[in-house]
C-alpha positions, 0 to 999 in steps of 0.5 A: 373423689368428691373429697380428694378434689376439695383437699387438691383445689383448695392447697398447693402441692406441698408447704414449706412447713410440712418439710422436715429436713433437705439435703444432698441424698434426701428430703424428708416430709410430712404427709396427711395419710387419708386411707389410714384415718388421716393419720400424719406420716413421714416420707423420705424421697431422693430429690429427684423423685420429690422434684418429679411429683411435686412437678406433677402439679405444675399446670400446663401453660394457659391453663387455669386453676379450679379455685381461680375460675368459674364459680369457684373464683373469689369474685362474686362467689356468693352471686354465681352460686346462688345463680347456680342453685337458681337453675337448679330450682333451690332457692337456697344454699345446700345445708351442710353435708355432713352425716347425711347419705349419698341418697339423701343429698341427691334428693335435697339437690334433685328432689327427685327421690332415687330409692324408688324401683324404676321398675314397679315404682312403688317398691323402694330399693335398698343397698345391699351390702354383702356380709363381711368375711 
């Protein structure tokens, strides 16, 4: 989810560039295939099921985009995420992600350590995942 939202806030619809070709009965395009390891596919749709979905983005009036507003606006960006991280007890901004497990990231942000039983409180919870077929 987290990853969907990152690619939706940070780009428009569609680019002019990913578009192959128009015409009367069709418009072809490129798209980045993120189910199949992000491999680059085609698309060809009739114009008006294109002009549908990219519609499908278009904001409602006085709504604002995410990466406008907030914390995520350009203006003092740095400052309101520090501010924000304040309030959460980190005196710092988060590492990079990148290869650590949902358990450990929340533990950074929280510092609270998940994997403890609620129950017992000493014991360790694991993730349990069932042998493949």
């Amino acid at each position: 989810m987290i990853e969907y939202l990152g690619r939706y806030v940070q780009r428009v619809a569609i680019s002019n560039n990913r578009i192959e070709s128009v015409d009367h009965d069709k418009i072809c395009f490129y798209y980045k295939d993120y189910t199949d390891k992000g491999k680059r596919k085609r698309m060809e749709l009739e114009p008006a099921e294109f002009i549908r979905r990219f519609m499908l983005h278009i904001l409602p009036q006085r709504f604002c985009k995410v990466r406008y507003y907030g914390i995520l606006s350009i203006k003092n960006r740095t400052d309101k995420l520090r501010l924000c991280f304040a309030l959460i007890d980190k005196v710092q901004m988060p590492p990079r992600f990148d290869g650590l497990k949902m358990m450990q990231i929340l533990e950074w942000l929280t510092g609270k350590d998940y994997s403890i039983c609620p129950c017992c409180k000493t014991g360790h919870m694991q993730i349990y995942k069932p042998p493949e077929c």
